[in-house]
FIFIVEX-414549 format. One record per residue: residue in three letters; x, y, z of N, C-alpha, C in turn; residue number from 1. Coordinates in steps of 0.001 Angstrom, whole numbers. Example, Ala and Ser with C-alpha at 12.3 -4.5 7.8 and 13.67 -1.06 7.14 Angstrom:
<rs>
+-------+---------+---------+---------+---------+---------+---------+---------+---------+---------+------+
: lumro :   neast :  nnorth :     nup :  caeast : canorth :    caup :   ceast :  cnorth :     cup : baba :
+-------+---------+---------+---------+---------+---------+---------+---------+---------+---------+------+
:   ALA :   13190 :   -5690 :    7800 :   12300 :   -4500 :    7800 :   13200 :   -3300 :    7800 :    1 :
:   SER :   12850 :   -2250 :    7080 :   13670 :   -1060 :    7140 :   12900 :      30 :    7870 :    2 :
+-------+---------+---------+---------+---------+---------+---------+---------+---------+---------+------+
</rs>
This chain:
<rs>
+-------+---------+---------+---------+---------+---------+---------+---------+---------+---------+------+
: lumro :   neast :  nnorth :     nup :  caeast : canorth :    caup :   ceast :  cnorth :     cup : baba :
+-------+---------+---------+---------+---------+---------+---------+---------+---------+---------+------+
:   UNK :  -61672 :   38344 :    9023 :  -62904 :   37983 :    9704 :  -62822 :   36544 :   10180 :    1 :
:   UNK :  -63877 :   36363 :   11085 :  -63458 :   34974 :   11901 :  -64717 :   34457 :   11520 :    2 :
:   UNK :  -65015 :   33065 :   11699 :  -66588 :   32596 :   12143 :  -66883 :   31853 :   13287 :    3 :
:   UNK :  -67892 :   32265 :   13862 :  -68036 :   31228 :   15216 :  -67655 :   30043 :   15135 :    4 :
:   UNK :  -66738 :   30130 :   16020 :  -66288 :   28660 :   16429 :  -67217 :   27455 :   16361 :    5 :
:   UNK :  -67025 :   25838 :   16144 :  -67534 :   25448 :   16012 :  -66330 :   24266 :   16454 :    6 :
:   UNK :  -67348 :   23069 :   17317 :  -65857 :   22017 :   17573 :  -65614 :   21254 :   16368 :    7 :
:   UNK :  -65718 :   21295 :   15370 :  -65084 :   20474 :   14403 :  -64467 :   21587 :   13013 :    8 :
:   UNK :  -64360 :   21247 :   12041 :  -63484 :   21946 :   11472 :  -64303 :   22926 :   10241 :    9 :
:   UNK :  -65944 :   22464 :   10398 :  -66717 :   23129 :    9514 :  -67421 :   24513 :   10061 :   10 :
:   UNK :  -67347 :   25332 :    9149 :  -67701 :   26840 :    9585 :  -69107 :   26859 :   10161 :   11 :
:   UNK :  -70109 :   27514 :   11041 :  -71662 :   27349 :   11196 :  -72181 :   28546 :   10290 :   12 :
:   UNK :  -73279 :   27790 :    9699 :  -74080 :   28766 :    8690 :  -75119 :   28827 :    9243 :   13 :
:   UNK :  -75578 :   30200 :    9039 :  -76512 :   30811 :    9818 :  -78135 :   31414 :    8814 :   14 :
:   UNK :  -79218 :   30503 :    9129 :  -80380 :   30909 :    8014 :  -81060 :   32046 :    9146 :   15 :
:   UNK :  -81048 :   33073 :    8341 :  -81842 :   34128 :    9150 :  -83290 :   34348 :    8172 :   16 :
:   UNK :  -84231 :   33825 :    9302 :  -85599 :   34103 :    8666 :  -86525 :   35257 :    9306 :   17 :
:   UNK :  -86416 :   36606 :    8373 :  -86805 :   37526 :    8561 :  -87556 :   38321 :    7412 :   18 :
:   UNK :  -88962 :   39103 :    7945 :  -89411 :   39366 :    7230 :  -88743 :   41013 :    6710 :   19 :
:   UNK :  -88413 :   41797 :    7909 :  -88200 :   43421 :    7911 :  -86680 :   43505 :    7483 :   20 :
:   UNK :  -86579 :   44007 :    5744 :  -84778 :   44364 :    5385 :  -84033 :   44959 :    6290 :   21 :
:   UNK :  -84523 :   45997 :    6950 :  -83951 :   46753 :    8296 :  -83284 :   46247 :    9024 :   22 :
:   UNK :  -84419 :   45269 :    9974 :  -83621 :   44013 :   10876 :  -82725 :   43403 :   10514 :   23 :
:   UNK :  -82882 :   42795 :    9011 :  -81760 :   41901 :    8300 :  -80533 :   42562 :    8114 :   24 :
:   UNK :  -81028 :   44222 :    7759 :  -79449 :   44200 :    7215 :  -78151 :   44478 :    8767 :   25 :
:   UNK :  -79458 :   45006 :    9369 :  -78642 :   45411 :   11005 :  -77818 :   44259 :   11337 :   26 :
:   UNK :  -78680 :   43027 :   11377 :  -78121 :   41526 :   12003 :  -76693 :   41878 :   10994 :   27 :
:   UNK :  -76749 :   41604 :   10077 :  -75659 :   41115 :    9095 :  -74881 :   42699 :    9569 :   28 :
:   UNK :  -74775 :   43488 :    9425 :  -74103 :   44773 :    9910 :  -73367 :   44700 :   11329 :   29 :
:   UNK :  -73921 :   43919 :   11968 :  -73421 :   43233 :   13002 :  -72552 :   42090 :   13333 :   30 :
:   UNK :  -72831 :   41188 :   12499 :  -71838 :   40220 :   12184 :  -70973 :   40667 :   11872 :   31 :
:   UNK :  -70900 :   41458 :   10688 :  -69681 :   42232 :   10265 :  -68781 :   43031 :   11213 :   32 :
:   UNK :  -69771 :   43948 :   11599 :  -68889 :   44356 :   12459 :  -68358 :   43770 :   13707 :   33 :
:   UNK :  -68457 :   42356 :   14254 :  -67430 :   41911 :   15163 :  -66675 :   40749 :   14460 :   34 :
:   UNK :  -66467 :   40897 :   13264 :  -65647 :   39973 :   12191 :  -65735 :   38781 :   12499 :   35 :
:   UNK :  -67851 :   38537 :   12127 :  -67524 :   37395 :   12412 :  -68129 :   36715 :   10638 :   36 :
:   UNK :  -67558 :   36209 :   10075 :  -67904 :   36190 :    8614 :  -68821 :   34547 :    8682 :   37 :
:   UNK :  -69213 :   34146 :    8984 :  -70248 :   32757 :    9222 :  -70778 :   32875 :    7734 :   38 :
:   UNK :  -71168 :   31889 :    7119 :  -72595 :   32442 :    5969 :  -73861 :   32545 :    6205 :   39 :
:   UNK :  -74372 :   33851 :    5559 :  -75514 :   33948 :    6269 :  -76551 :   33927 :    5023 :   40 :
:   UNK :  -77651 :   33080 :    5409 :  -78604 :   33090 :    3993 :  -79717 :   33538 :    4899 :   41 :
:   UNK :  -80417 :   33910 :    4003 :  -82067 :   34736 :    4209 :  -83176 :   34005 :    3700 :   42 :
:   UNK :  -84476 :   34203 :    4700 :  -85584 :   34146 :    4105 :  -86798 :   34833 :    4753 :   43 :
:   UNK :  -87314 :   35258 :    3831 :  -88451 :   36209 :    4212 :  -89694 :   35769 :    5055 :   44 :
:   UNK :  -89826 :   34204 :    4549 :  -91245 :   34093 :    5156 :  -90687 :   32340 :    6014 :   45 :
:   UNK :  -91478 :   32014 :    6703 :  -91741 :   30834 :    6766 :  -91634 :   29452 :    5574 :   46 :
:   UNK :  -92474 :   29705 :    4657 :  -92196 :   28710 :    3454 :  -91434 :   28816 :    3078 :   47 :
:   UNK :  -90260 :   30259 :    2678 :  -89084 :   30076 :    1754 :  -88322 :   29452 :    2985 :   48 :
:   UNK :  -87962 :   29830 :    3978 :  -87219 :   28934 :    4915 :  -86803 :   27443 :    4703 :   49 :
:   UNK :  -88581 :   26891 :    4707 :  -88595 :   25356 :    4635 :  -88077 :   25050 :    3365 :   50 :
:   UNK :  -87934 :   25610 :    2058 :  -87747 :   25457 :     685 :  -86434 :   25457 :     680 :   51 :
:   UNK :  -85832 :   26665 :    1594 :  -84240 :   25836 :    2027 :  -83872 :   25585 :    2453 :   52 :
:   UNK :  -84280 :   24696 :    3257 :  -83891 :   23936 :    4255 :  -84230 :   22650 :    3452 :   53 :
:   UNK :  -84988 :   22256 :    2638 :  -85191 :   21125 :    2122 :  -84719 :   21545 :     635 :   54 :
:   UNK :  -83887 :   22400 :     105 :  -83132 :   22170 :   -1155 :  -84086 :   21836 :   -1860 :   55 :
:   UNK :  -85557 :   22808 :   -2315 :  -86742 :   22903 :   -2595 :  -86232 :   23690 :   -3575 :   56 :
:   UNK :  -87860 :   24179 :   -4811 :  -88069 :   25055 :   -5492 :  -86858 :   26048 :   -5511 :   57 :
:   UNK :  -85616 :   25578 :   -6298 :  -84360 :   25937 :   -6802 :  -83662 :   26618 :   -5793 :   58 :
:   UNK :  -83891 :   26237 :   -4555 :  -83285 :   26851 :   -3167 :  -82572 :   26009 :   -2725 :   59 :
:   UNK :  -81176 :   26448 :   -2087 :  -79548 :   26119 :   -1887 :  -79737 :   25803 :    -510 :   60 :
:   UNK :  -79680 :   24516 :    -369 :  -79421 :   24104 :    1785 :  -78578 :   24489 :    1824 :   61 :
:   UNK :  -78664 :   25123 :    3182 :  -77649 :   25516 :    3811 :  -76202 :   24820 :    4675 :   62 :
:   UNK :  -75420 :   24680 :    4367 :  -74131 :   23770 :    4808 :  -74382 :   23729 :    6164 :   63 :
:   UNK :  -74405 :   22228 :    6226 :  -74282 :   22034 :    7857 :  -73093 :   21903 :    8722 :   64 :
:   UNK :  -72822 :   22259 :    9891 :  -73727 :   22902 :   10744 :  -74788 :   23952 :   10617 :   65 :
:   UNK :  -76053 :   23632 :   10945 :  -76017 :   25754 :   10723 :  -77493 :   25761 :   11843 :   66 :
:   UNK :  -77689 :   26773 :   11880 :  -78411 :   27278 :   13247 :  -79303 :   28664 :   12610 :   67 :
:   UNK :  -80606 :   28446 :   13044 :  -81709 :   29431 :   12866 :  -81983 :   30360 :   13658 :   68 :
:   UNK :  -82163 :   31407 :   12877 :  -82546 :   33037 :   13426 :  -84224 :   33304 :   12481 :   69 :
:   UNK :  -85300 :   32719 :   13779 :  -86492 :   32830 :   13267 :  -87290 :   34071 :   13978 :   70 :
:   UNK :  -87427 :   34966 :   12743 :  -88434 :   35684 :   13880 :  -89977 :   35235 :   14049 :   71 :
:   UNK :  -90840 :   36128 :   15124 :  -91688 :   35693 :   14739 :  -93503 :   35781 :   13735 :   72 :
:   UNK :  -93581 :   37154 :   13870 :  -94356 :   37599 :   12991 :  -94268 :   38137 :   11370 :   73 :
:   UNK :  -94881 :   37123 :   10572 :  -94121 :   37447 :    9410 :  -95736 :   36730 :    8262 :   74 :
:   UNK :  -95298 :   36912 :    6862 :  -96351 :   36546 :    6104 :  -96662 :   35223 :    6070 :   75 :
:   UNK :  -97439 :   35060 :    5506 :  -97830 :   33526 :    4733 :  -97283 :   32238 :    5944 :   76 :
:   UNK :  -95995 :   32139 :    6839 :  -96030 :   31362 :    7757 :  -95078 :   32210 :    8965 :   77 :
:   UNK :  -95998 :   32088 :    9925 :  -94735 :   32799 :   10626 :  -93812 :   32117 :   11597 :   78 :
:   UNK :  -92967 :   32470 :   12655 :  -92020 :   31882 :   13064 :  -92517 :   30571 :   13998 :   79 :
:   UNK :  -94007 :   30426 :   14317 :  -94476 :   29515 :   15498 :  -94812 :   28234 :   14543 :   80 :
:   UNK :  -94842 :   28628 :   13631 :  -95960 :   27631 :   12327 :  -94460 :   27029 :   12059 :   81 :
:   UNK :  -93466 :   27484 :   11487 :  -92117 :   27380 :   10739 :  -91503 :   26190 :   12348 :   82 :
:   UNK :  -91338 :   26642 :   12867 :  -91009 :   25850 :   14267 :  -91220 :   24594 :   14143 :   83 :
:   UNK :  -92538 :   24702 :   14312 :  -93582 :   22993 :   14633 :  -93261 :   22135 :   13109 :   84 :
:   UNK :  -93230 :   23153 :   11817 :  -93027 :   22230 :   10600 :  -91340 :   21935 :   10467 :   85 :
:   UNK :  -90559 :   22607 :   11463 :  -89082 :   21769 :   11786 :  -89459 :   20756 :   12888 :   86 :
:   UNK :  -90027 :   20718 :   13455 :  -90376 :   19940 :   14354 :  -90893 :   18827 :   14143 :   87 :
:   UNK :  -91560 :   18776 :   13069 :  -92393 :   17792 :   12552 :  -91453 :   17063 :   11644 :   88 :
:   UNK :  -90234 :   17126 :   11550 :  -90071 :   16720 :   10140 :  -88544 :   16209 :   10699 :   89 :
:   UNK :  -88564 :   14624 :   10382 :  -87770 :   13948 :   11277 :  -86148 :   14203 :   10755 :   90 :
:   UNK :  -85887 :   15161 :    9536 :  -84367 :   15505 :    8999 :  -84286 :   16593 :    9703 :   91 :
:   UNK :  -85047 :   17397 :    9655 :  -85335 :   18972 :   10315 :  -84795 :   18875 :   11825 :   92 :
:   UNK :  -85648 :   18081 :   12558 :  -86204 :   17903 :   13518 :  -85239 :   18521 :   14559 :   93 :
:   UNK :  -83607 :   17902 :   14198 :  -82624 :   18304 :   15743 :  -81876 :   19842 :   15543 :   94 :
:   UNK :  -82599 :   20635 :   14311 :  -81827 :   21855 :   14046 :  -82073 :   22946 :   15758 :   95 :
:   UNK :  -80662 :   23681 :   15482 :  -81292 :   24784 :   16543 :  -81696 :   26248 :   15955 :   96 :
:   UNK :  -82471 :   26484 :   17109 :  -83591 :   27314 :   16692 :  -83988 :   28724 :   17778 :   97 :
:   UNK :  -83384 :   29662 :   16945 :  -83441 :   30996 :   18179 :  -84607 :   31614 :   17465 :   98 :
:   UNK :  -85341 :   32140 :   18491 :  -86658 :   33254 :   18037 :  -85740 :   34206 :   18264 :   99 :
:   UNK :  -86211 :   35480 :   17458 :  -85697 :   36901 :   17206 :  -86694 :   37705 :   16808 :  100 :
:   UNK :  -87140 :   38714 :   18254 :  -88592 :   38945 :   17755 :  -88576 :   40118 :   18746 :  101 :
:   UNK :  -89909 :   41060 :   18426 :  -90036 :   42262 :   18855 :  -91194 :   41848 :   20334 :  102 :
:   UNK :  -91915 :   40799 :   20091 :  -92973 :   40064 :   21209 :  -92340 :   39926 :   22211 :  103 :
:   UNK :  -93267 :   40584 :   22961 :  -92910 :   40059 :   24602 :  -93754 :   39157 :   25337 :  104 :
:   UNK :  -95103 :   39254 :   24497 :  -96118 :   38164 :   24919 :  -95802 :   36672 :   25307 :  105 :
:   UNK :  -96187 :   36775 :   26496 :  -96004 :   35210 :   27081 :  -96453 :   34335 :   26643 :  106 :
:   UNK :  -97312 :   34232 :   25727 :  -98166 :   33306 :   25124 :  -96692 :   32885 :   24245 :  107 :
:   UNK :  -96380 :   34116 :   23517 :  -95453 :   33800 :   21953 :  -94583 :   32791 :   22931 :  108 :
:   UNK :  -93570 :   33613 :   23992 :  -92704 :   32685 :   24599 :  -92933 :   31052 :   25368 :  109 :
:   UNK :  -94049 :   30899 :   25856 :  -94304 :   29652 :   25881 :  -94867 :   28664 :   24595 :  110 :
:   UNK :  -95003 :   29102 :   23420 :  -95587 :   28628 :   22455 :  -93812 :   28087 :   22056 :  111 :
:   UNK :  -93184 :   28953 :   21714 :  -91660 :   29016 :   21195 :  -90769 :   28155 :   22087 :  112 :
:   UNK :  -90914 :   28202 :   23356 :  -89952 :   27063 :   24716 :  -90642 :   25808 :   24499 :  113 :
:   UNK :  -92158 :   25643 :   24121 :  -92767 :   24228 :   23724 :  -92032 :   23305 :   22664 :  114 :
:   UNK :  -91524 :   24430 :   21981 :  -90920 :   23823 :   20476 :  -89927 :   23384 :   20696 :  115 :
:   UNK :  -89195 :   24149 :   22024 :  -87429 :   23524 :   22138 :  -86858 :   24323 :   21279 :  116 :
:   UNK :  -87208 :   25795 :   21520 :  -85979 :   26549 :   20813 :  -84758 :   26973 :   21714 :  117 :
:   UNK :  -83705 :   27422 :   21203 :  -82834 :   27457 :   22307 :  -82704 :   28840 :   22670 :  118 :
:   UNK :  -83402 :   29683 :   22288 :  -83541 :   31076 :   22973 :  -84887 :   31649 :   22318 :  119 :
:   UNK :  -85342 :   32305 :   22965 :  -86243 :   33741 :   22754 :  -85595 :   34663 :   22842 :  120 :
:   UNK :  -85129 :   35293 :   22199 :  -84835 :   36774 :   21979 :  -85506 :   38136 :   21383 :  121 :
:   UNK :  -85861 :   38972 :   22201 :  -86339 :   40463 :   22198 :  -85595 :   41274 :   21800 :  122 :
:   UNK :  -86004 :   41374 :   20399 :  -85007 :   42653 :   19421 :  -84676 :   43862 :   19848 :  123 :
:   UNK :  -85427 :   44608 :   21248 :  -84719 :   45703 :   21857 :  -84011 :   45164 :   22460 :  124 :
:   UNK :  -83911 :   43816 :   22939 :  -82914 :   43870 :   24689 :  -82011 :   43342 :   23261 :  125 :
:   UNK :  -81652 :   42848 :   22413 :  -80687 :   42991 :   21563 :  -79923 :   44132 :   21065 :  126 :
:   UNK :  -80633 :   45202 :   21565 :  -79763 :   45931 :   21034 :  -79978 :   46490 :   19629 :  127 :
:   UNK :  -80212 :   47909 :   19556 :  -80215 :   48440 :   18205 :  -79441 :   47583 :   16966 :  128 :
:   UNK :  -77978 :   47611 :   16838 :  -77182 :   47235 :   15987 :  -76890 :   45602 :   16336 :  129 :
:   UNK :  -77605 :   44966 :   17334 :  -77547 :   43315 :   17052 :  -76033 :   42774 :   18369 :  130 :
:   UNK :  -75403 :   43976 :   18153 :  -73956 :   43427 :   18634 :  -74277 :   42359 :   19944 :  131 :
:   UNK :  -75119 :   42579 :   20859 :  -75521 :   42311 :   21881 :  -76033 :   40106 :   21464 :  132 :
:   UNK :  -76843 :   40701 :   20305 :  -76965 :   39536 :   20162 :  -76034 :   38081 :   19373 :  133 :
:   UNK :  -75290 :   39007 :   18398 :  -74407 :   38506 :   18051 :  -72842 :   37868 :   19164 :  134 :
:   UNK :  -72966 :   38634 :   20081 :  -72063 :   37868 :   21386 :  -72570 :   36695 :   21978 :  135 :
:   UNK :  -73890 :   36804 :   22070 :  -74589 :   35555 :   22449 :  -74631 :   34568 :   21910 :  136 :
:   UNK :  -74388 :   34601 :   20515 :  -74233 :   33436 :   19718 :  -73109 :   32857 :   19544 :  137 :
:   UNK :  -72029 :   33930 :   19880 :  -70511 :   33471 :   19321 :  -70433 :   32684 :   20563 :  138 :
:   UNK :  -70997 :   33185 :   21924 :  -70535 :   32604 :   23579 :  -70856 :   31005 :   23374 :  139 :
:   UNK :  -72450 :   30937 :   23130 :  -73281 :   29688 :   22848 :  -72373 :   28432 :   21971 :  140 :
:   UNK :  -71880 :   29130 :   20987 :  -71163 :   28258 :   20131 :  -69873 :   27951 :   20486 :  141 :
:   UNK :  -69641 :   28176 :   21466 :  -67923 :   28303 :   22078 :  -68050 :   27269 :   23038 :  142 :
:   UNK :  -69656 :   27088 :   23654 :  -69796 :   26502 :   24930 :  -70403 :   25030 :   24618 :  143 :
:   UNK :  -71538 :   24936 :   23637 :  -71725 :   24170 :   23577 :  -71555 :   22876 :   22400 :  144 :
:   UNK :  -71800 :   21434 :   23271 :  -70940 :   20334 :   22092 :  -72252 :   20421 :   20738 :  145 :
:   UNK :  -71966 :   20092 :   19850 :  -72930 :   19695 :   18731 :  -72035 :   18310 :   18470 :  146 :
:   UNK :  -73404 :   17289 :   18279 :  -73176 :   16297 :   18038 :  -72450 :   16082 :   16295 :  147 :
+-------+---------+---------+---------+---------+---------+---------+---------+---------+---------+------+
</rs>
């Protein structure tokens, strides 16, 4: 297995914040299946996100580089709320940040492009099994510099 490229010599870890196991396990079923082995950590809601992302309430940060898979409707915080509190938060602040979401509402998508995420993505035009979206990420990371 490979992991997305990355220009320096550290692997990109990937926090997927999702509420539906389904979705999750598809994404990761997907990774797998185009061998791409990245690490991938989970979180269900909005707050556990921020808890690891800030190496909170006995939760493991994630090795940097790493890049977010937020969806957006979910419990207790969801992906628009989770956004603005990376946004707000001047360590947080330069992470990247893909929505992964079933919304097509224009509202969601201009709420989400306000934030400076670097994609909106629509879980059908992804593709049942993810593969679709998982190319997009490997392309993205091939193309662009990270500081």
């Amino acid at each position: 297995m490979n992991n997305l490229p990355i220009h320096n010599s550290k692997p990109l870890s990937i926090l997927l914040v999702e509420d539906d196991d389904g979705d999750a396990k598809a994404l990761q079923r997907a990774f797998h299946k185009a061998k791409i082995a990245n690490p991938i950590m989970r979180a269900i809601d909005g707050i556990e996100a921020l808890d690891i992302l800030k190496g909170v309430n006995g939760k493991t940060k994630p090795a940097s580089p790493y890049m977010l898979l937020i969806d957006l409707n979910m419990p207790r915080m969801n992906g628009i709320q989770l956004v603005q509190a990376i946004r707000q938060d001047e360590i947080l602040r330069p992470a990247v940040v893909f929505i992964l979401t079933t919304s097509k509402r224009e509202e969601d998508m201009m709420a989400a492009y306000d934030l400076n995420v670097a994609g909106y993505i629509v879980k059908e035009t992804a593709g049942h099994d993810f593969l679709n979206l998982v190319s997009l990420l490997d392309a993205y990371w091939r193309i662009v510099e990270m500081p």
